[in-house]
N, C-alpha and C positions, 0 to 999 in steps of 0.2 A: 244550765250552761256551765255550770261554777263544775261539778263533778266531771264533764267534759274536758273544760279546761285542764283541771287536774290530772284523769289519766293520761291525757297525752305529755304532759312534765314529768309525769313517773316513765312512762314509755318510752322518753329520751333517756330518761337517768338509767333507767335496766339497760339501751342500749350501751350506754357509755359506760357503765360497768362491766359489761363484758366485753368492750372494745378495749377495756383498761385493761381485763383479766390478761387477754390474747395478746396485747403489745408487750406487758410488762414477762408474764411468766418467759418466753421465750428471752428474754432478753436478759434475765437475770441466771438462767439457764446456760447462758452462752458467753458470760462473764465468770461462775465460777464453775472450770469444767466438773471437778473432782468432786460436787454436791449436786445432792440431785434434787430437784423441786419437784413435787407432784400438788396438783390445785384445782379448784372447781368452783365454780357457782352452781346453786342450784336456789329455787325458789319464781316467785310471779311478780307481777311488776308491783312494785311497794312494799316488796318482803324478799331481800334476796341476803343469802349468806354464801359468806369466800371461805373456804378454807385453804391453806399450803402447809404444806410437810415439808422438811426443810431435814435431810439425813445424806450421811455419806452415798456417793455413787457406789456401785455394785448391789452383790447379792446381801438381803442383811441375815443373810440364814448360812452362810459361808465363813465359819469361824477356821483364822488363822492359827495354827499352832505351831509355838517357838522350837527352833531346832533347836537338839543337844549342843553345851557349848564345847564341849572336851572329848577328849576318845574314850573317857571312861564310863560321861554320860551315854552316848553314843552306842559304845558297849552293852552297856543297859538297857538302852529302850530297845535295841534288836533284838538281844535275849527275849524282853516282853515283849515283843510283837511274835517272836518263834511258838512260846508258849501258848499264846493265844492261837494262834494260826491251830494249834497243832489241837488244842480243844476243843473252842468251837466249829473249825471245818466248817468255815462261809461258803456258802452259794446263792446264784441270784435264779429266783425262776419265776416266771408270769406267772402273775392271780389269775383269775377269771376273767379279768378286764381287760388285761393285756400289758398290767403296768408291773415291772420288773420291782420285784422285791428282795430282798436279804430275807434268807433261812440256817437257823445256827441250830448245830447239833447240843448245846446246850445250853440249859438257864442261865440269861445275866448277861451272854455274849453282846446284845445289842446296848449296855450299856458300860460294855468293856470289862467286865468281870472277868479274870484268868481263872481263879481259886474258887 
């Protein structure tokens, strides 16, 4: 009787742990828009684990890069971009699968080598 007892008091608490999960995640979700919360339980009644990730909204694979401040920077990085343009000769063309890739006429180009 006593082990009976018992799982149905875990079988509340697993409820109400992921009743907590589903109330709380959206709601802290919708307080700060700019962060994005991603979270889960997973586990069985008397062993469960939460996790949250708690990181800026957007892509996190989408790195900004600062514009030139003056005409002279400015100057410069179009020069290096001409130079490259004009070595490597990018194009994109489907693999075998169907997923559009970048192909450069030479070594180094994908990780922006001019010289």
């Amino acid at each position: 009787m006593l082990i009976f007892s018992r799982a149905r008091l875990l079988s509340a608490s697993w409820r109400a742990a992921y009743a907590g999960a589903a109330l709380t995640l959206p709601l802290v979700t919708l307080a700060y828009a700019d962060t994005l919360y991603v979270g889960g339980c997973v586990g069985a009644p008397g062993a469960v684990s939460c996790v949250l990730r708690v990181g800026p909204a957007g892509d996190p694979y989408v790195r900004t890069v600062p514009q030139p401040g003056n005409e002279a920077d400015k100057a410069r990085a179009t020069e290096r971009d001409q130079k490259w343009l004009q070595r490597c000769r990018p194009i994109v063309a489907q693999d075998r699968y169907g997923v559009p890739r970048y192909h450069y006429a030479a070594a180094g180009c994908a990780f922006g080598v001019i010289e």
